[in-house]
C-alpha positions in Angstrom: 69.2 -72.3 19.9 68.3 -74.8 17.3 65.4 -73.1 14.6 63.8 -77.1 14.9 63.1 -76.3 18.6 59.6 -75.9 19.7 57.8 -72.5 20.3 56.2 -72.2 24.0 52.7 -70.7 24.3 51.4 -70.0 27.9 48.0 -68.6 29.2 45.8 -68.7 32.4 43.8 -71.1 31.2 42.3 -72.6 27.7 42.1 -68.7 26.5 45.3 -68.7 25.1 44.3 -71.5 22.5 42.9 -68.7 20.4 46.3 -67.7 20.0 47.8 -71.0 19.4 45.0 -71.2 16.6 46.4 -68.7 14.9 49.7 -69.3 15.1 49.6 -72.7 14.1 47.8 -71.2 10.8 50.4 -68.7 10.2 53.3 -71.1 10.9 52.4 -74.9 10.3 55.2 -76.6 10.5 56.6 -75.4 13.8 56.2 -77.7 17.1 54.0 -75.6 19.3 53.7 -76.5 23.7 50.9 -74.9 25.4 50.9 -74.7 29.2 47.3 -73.8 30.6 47.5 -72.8 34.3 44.5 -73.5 34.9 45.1 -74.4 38.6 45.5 -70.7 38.5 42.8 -69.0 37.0 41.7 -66.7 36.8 44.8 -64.3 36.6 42.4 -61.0 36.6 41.6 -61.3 40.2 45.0 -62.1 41.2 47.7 -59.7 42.5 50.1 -58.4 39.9 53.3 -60.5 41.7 51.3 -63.7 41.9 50.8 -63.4 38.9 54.7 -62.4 37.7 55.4 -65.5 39.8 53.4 -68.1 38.0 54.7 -66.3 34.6 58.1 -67.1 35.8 57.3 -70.9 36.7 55.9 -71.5 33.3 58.6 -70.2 31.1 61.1 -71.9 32.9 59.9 -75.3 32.4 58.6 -74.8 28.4 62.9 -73.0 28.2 63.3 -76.8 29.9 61.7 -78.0 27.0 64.2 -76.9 24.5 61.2 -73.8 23.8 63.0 -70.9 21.3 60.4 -68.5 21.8 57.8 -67.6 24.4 54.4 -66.4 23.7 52.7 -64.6 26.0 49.0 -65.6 25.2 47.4 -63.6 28.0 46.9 -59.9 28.5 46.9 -60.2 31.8 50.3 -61.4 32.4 51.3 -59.3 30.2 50.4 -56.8 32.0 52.0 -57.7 35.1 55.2 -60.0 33.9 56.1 -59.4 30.4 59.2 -56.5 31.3 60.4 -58.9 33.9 60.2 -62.0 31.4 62.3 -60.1 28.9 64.7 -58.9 31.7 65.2 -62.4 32.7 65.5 -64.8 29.3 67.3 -64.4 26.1 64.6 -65.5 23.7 62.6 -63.8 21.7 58.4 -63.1 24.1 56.1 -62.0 22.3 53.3 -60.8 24.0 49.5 -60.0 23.2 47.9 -56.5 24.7 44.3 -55.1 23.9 44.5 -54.3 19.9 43.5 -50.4 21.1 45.1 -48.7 17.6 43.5 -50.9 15.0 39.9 -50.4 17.2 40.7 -46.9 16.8 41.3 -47.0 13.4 38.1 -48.5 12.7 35.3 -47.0 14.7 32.9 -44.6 12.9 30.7 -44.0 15.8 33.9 -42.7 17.5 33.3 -45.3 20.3 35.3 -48.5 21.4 34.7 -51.0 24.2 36.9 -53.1 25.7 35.9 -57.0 27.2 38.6 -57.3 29.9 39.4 -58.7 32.7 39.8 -56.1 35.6 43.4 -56.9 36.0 44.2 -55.5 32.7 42.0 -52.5 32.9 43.7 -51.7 35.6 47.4 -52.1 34.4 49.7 -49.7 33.9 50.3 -51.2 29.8 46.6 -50.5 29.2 46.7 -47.2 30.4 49.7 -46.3 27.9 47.7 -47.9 25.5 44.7 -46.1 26.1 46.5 -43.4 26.1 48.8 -43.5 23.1 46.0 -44.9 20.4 42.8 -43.9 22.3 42.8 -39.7 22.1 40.8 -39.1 19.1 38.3 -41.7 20.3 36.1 -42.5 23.1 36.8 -46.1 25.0 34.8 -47.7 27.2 36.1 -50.5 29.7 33.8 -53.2 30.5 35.4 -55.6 33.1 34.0 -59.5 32.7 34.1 -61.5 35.9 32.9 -64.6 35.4 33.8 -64.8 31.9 37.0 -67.1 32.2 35.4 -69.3 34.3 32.8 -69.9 31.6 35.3 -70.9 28.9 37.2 -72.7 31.4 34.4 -74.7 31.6 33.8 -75.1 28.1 30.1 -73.2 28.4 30.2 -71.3 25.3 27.0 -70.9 24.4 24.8 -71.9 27.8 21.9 -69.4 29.6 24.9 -68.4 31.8 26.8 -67.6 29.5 24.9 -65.8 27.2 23.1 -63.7 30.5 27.2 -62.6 31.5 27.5 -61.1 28.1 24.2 -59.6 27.9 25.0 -58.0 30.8 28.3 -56.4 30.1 27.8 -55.6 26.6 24.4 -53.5 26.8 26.0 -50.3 28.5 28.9 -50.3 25.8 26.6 -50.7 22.8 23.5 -47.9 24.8 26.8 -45.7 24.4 26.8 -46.1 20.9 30.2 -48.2 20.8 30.4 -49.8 17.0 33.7 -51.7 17.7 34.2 -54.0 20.2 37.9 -55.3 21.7 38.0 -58.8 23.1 40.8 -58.0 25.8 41.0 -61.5 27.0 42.2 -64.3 25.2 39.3 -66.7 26.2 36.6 -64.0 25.0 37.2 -65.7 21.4 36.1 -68.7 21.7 32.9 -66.3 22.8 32.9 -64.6 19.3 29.6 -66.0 17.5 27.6 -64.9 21.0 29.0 -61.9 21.5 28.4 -61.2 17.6 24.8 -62.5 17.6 24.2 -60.4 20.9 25.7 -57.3 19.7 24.3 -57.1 16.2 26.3 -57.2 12.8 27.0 -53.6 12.7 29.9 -54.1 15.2 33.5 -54.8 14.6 34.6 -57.5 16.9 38.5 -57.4 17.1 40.9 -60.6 18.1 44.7 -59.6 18.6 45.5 -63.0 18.2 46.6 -63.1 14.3 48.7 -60.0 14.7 50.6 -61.6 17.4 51.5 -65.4 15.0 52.3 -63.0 12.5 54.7 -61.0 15.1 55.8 -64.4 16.2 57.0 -65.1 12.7 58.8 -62.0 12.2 60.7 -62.4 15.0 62.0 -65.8 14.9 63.0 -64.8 10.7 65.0 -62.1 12.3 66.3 -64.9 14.6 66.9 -67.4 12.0 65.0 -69.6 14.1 61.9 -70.8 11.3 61.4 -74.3 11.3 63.3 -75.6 8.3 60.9 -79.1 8.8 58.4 -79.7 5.6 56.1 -81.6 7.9 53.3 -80.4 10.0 54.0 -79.1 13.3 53.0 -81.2 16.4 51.5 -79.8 19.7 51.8 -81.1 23.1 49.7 -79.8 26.5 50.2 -79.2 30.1 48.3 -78.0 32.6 48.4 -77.2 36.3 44.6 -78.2 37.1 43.3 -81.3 36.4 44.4 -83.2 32.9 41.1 -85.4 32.8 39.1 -81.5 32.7 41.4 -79.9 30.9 41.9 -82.8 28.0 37.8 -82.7 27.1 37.9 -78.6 27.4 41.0 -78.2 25.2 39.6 -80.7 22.6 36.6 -79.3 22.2 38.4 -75.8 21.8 41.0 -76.7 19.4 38.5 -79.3 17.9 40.8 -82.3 18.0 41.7 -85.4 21.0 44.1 -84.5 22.9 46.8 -85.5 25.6 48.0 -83.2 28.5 49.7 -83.7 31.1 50.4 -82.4 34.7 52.6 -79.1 35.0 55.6 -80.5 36.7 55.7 -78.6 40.1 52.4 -76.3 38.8 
């Protein structure tokens, strides 16, 4: 494994930009491929060995593209595939999960909520979580169909929307909840809505900037940091359709873009 190889990022869908955000602010001069299964999506409605499957697929083909890490950029898959992931390649995954202890460690209303999708709620990882960081405080799960869908379709600010969120943030907030856990990595891209509905008194919390700076950690155990003095490049695939996804993913990661099709996706 050469430390100039690439780092592979894989989500869903789009959602898993967030994380790719952050890890291209904490480590800019690394090569970066995303893979957005977006012929796929939503995982949170699919069965947990569907899902393993597609997990599998995809970090096969970015390890055929030279990757040196894997980033799991979806709490769903990890959920369901991350153990067998780790069982089954050498290089270093990282993966993201609900940030539960830092929520914890924040509320003063003693409440948290979690934006999920059902998927994770129901996984046997959350429920460890929960149950590891979660004792001394209340938390409330708030599953989110629909959610992914909206993002998928670049609708971040539309009637729709705005309505979804209304909807499944009023009984976490009537319950007092003062910090609120975006479980999904396409709730991000939601942040300024979810913030204007919810008032300023709440915490909004995004796992995403603990997991680049995990990311970097591992690969300087590794000795696998990009030695380059350059900026870092990214490249895109995606299992739907690359004419849909190449206006959604630039107007997420705010630049023109190429993708192409997921061999085999």
């Amino acid at each position: 494994m050469n430390s100039s190889n690439p780092i592979g990022v894989f989500d869903s869908g789009v959602g898993g930009l967030s994380v790719l955000r952050e890890i291209r602010r904490e480590l800019p001069h690394e090569d970066l491929l995303y893979v957005a299964d977006s012929g796929h999506a939503p995982y949170g409605d699919k069965p947990n060995h569907r899902i393993e499957e597609r997990a599998l697929v995809i970090t096969k083909f970015l390890i055929s593209q030279h990757a040196k890490a894997i980033v799991v950029a979806c709490n769903t898959a990890t959920g369901a595939a991350v153990a067998t992931l780790r069982e089954q390649f050498s290089v270093p995954i990282i993966a993201i999960e609900p940030a539960i202890k830092p929520a914890a460690a924040l509320t003063k209303s003693g409440v948290v909520g979690v934006l999920a999708t059902s998927r994770t709620l129901a996984s046997e990882s959350f429920a460890k979580l929960t149950s590891r960081f979660g004792a001394e405080v209340e938390i409330l799960v708030q599953a989110c169909p629909g959610l992914v869908e909206q993002v998928e379709a670049g609708d971040l600010t539309g009637s729709k929307t705005r309505a979804l969120l209304e909807q499944y943030l009023r009984p976490l907030l009537q319950q007092k909840a003062d910090t609120i856990v975006l479980g999904c990595t396409h709730y991000p891209f939601l942040t300024a809505l979810i913030q204007e509905i919810a008032g300023s008194q709440v915490t909004i919390i995004d796992p995403a900037a603990a997991v680049a700076r995990e990311l970097r950690r591992r690969l300087e155990r590794a000795g696998l940091l990009s030695e380059q003095t350059s900026l870092g490049a990214e490249k895109f695939w995606t299992s739907g359709s690359p004419e849909l996804a190449r206006v959604v993913i630039g107007q997420l990661w705010r630049a023109d873009v190429e993708v192409e099709r997921l061999p085999n996706g």
